[in-house]
ZAMARGU-4260 file (C-alpha; in steps of 0.2 Angstrom, whole numbers, plus 5000, padded with zeros to 4 digits):
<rodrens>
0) 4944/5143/4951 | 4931/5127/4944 | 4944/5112/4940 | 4949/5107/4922 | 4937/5095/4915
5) 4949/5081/4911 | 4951/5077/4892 | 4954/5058/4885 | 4959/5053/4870 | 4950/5035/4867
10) 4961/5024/4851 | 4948/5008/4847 | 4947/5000/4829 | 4932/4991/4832 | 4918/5009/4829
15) 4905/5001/4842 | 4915/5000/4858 | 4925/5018/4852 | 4907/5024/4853 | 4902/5017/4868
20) 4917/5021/4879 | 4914/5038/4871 | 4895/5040/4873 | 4900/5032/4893 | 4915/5046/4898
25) 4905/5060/4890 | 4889/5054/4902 | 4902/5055/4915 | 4906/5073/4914 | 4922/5071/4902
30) 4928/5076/4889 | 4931/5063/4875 | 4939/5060/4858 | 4938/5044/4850 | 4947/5040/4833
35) 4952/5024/4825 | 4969/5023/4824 | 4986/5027/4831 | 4990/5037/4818 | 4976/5047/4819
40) 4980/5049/4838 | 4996/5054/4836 | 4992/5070/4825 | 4978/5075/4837 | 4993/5078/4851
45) 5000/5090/4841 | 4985/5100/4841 | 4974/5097/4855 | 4978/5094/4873 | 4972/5077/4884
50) 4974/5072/4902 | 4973/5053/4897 | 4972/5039/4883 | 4963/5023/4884 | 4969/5014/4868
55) 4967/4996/4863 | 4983/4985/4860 | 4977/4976/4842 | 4976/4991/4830 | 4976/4993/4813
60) 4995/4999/4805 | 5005/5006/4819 | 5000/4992/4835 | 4997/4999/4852 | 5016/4996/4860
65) 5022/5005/4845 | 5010/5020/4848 | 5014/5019/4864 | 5031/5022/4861 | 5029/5037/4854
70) 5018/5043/4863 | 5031/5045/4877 | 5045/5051/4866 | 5029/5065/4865 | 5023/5069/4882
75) 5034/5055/4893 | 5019/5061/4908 | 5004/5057/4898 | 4995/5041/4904 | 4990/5028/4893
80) 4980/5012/4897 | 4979/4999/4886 | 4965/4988/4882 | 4970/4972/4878 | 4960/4951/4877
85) 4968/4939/4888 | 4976/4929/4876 | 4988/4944/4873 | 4993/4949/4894 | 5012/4947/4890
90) 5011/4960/4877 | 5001/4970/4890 | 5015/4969/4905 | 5027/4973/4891 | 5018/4988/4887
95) 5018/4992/4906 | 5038/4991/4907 | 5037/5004/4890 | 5028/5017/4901 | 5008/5010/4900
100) 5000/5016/4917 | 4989/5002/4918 | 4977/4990/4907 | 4963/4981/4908 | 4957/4965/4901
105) 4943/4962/4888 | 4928/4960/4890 | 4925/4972/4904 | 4913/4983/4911 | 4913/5002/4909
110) 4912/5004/4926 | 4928/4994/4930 | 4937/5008/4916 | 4929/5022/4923 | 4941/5017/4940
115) 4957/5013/4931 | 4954/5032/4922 | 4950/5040/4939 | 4965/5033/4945 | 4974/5037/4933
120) 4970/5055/4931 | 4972/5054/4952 | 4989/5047/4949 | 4994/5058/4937 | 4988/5074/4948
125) 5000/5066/4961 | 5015/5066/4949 | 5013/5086/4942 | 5011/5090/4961 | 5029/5080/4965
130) 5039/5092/4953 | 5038/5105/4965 | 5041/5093/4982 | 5057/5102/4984 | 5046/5118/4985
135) 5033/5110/4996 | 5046/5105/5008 | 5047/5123/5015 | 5029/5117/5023 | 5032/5106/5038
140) 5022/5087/5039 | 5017/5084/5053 | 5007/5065/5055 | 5001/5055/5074 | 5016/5046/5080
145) 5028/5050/5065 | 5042/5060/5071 | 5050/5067/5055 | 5061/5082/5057 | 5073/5078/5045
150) 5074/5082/5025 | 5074/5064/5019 | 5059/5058/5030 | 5050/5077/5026 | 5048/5068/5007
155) 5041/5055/5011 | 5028/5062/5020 | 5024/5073/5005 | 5022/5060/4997 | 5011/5052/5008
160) 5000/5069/5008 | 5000/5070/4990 | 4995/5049/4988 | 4982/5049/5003 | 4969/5057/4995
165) 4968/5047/4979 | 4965/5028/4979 | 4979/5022/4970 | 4988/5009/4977 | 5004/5012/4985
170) 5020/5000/4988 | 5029/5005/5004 | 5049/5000/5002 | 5063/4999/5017 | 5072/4990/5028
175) 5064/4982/5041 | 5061/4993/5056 | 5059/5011/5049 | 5039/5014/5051 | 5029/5005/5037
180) 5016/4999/5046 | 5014/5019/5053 | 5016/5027/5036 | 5002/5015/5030 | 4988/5021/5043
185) 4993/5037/5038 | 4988/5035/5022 | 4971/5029/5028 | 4970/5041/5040 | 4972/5055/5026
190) 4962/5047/5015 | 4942/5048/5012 | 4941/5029/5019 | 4947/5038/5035 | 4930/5032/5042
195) 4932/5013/5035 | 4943/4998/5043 | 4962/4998/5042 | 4966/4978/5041 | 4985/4975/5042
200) 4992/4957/5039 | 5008/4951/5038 | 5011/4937/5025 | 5026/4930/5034 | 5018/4927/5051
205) 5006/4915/5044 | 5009/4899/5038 | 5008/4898/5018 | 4996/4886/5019 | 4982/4896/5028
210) 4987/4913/5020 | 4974/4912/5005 | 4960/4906/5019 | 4966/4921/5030 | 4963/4935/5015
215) 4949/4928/5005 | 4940/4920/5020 | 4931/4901/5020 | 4915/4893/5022 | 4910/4879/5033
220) 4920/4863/5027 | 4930/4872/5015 | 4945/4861/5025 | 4947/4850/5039 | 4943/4859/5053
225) 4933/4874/5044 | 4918/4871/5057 | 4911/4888/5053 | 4911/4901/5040 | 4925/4916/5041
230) 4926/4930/5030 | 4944/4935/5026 | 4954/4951/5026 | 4950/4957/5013 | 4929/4959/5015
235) 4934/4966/5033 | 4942/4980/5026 | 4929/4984/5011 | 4925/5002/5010 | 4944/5003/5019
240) 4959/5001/5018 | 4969/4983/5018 | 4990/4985/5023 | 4999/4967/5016 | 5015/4969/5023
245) 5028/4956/5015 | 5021/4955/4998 | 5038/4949/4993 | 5035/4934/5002 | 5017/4928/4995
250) 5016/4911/4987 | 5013/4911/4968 | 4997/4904/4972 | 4989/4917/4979 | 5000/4930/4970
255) 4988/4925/4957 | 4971/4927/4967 | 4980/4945/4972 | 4980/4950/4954 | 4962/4947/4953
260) 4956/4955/4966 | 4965/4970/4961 | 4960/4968/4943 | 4942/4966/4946 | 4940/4969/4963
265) 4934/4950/4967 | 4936/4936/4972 | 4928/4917/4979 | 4929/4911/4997 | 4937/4894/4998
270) 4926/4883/4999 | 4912/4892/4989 | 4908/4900/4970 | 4897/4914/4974 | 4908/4930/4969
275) 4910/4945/4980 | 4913/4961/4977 | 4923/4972/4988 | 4928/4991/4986 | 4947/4991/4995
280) 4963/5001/4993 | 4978/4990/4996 | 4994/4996/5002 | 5009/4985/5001 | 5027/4984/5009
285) 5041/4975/5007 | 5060/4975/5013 | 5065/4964/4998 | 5071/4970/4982 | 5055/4963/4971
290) 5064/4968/4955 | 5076/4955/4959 | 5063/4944/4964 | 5056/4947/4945 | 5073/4940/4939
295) 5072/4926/4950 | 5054/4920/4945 | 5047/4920/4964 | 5038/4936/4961 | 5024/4939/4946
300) 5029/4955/4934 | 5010/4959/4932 | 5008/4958/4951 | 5020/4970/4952 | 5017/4982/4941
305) 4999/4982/4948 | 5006/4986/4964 | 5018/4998/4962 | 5006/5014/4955 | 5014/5026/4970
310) 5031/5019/4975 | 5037/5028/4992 | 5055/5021/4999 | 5058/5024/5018 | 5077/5027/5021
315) 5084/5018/5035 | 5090/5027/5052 | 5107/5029/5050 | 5105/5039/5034 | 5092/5053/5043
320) 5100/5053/5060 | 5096/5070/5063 | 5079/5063/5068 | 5088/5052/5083 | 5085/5067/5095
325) 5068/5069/5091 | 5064/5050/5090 | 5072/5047/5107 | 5062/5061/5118 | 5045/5056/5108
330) 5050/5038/5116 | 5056/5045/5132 | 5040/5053/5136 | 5029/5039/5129 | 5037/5024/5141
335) 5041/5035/5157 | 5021/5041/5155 | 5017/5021/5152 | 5028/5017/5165 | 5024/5031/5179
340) 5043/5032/5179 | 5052/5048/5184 | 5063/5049/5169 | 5062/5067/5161 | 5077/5069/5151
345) 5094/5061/5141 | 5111/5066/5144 | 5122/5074/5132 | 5133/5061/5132 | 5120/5046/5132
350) 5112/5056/5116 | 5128/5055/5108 | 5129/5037/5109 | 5113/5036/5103 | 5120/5045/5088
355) 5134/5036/5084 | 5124/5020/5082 | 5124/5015/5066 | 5105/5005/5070 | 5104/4989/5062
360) 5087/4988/5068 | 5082/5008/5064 | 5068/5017/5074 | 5061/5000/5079 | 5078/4995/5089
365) 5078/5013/5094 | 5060/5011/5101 | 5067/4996/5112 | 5082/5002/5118 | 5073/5019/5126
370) 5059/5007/5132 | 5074/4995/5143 | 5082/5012/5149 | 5065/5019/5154 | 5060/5003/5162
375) 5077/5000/5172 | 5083/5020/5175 | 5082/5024/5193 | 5085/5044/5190 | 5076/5057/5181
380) 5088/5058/5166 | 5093/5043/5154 | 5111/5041/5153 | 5126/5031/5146 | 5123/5016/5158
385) 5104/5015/5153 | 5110/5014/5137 | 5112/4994/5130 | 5114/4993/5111 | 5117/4977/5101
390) 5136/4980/5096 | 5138/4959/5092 | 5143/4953/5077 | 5125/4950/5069 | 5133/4932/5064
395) 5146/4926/5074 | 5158/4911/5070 | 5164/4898/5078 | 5180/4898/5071 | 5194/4910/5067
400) 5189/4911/5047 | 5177/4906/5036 | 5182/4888/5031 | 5170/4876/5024 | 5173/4858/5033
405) 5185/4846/5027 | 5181/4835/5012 | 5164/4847/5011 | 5158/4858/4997 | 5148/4874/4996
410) 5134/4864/4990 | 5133/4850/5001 | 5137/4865/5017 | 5123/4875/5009 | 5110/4856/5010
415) 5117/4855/5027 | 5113/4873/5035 | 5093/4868/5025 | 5091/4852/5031 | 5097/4859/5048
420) 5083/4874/5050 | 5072/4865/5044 | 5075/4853/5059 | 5073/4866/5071 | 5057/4875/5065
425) 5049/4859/5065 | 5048/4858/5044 | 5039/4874/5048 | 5047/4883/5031 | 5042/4900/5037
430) 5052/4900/5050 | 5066/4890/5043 | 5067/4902/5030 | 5068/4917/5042 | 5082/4908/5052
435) 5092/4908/5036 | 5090/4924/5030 | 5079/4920/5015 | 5062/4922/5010 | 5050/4908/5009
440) 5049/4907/4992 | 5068/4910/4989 | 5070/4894/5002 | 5057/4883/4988 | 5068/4888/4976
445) 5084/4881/4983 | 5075/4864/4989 | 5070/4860/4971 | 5086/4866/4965 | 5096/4855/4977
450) 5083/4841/4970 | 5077/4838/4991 | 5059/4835/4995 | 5048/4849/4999 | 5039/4847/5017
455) 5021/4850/5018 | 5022/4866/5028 | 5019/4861/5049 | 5007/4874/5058 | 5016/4881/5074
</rodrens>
């Protein structure tokens, strides 16, 4: 059966843009309406049926959050993206929190709407096709190197069948440990790009100060010690796919640059002004909560609502441990066939206390614990003995209870334990913060607070 033409409903004021983006969309094989107003717009849903709606933010009577509004209490699954100047982006991420799918700023070129409405339209396919996951589920995902047997961990690859095709960007959420790096290069293997670069970096194991030169790339004495020109991750994975893993822990800085490039799909080396252009689809991951990184400042709300078009959440270990059995044989056979080791089977009873673990770690620390048991099993079946799990307190204490010292307050403690990692990575904040538990910018945050210096961040 030949596909629906999609149908768009275009709201501009201002009768020579409506026209052009009319005249543009039709050229482009869709169907398009363009009226005026959001008054007009609104008794057009009664009677005719769209796929989309572009409209702009400034209109004349109802504005564009209004319209907005109730075009949701109408059709809460219709996408809207709003058109909107610079001066007026605030307004924009406030219409993204009231249900806008996306917008784009003014002045822009067709071509770059023409993207925004095919994702969209992508995006929303995605979304009709997840009201019936429940159903899909009685079809078995199978993806390379993903062992997923279980229900929870079954969704999520439906969701990743469903969002690979398209070229919507997708934020990867979940503890650390649990597969995000192989759920991402599944997405690019599914995906048309499949023939393209997959580029993974890790915002946390770089130093803040070289992160922006490491994705955007520099030219020759751009810095001290740029002896030559480097193009960054991003160019290296044009007509691919880039995987940021840590987003929660980019600087603001570059936060910014990150917009841009997604925004306009641009950006400047350091060092240089000639612009390049890149076609790339970024997937994301975080283990922070980046809404609570929004209430703390250290996170930028149009950055996020950027990158969170297709959301997929990847439940820990200890809450699909029916996959344990399949996970552990999947590693059993990878390391004894690495190894040359004789090891063919488990034991009942060292499985079991492989399922009684609640995995701090998840399939990561899973991963390693098969791999010591392979590597130091003498017989050809793993069993409780091969077994060595973690069962420390994650935190131990010196002392019987959790006293602060004497004549000390939580503040001045809190200074202390700072100063104190801080020490020890060398004024390396990276690792400082990662020796505290806190994120990098989370560790800014309390240095300014407590009114100490901040350290220019030390390479390692």
């Amino acid at each position: 059966m030949k596909p629906q033409t999609p149908s768009i409903l275009i709201v501009e004021d201002e009768q020579k843009l409506r026209r052009i983006i009319e005249l543009q969309l039709t050229d482009e094989h869709f169907l398009a309406r363009a009226v005026p107003d959001a008054e007009t717009a609104l008794s057009l849903l009664h009677t005719e049926h769209f796929d989309l709606i572009v409209t702009d933010f400034k209109l004349p009577g109802m504005n564009g959050l209004e319209f907005l509004q109730a075009v949701k209490r109408f059709d809460a699954a219709l996408p809207v993206v709003i058109m909107t100047a610079y001066g007026t982006v605030e307004s924009a991420v406030d219409a993204m929190k009231a249900g806008a799918s996306d917008y784009i700023l003014k002045p822009f070129s067709l071509i770059e709407l023409l993207i925004i409405i095919q994702k969209e339209l992508d995006s929303r396919h995605l979304r009709d096709e997840n009201r019936s996951l429940r159903e899909a589920l009685g079809q078995r995902y199978e993806y390379e190197n993903i062992v997923a047997r279980s229900e929870k961990m079954q969704a999520v690859l439906a969701l990743v069948e469903r969002a690979a095709p398209t070229n919507s960007t997708v934020l990867l959420g979940g503890e650390s440990g649990v597969g995000k790096d192989l759920i991402a290069r599944a997405i690019h293997t599914h995906s048309h790009r499949a023939s393209g670069p997959f580029v993974k970096i890790n915002s946390t194991a770089i130093p803040e100060n070289l992160l922006e030169s490491e994705l955007f790339g520099y030219e020759k004495g751009a810095f001290s010690g740029a002896s030559t020109s480097k193009p960054g991750k991003f160019e290296m994975a044009d007509k691919g796919t880039l995987f940021l893993d840590e987003i929660g822990d980019v600087p603001a800085a570059t936060q910014v640059k990150l917009l841009r490039v997604i925004q306009e799909r641009e950006f400047e080396r350091l060092g240089s002004t000639k612009t390049i252009k890149v076609d790339v689809r970024l997937v994301a991951a975080t283990n922070r909560d980046l809404r609570a990184a929004l209430e703390e400042g250290t996170f930028r709300e149009d950055l996020y609502y950027r990158l969170n078009v297709v959301a997929i959440d990847i439940p820990p270990l200890r809450d699909h441990k029916e996959d344990i059995p399949a996970l552990a044989n999947f590693f059993l056979e990878k390391f004894a066939r690495d190894s040359g080791k004789p090891v063919r089977t488990i034991t009942p009873q060292a499985m079991k206390l492989l399922m009684d673990f609640h995995w701090p770690g998840n399939v990561r620390e899973l991963q390693n614990v098969l791999e010591r048991g392979v590597t130091l099993s003498a017989d050809a079946a793993l069993d409780v003995a091969d077994i060595h799990l973690d069962t420390a307190p994650s935190r131990p204490h010196a002392g019987p209870s959790l006293v602060l010292p004497e004549g000390t307050t939580l503040e001045q403690w809190e200074e202390q334990m700072i100063r104190e990692a801080l020490r020890l990575a060398g004024g390396n904040k990276s690792q400082a913060a990662r020796a505290l538990g806190l994120s990098r910018n989370a560790l800014r945050y309390r240095l300014s607070k407590m009114g100490l210096p901040d350290p220019p961040e030390k390479e390692m």
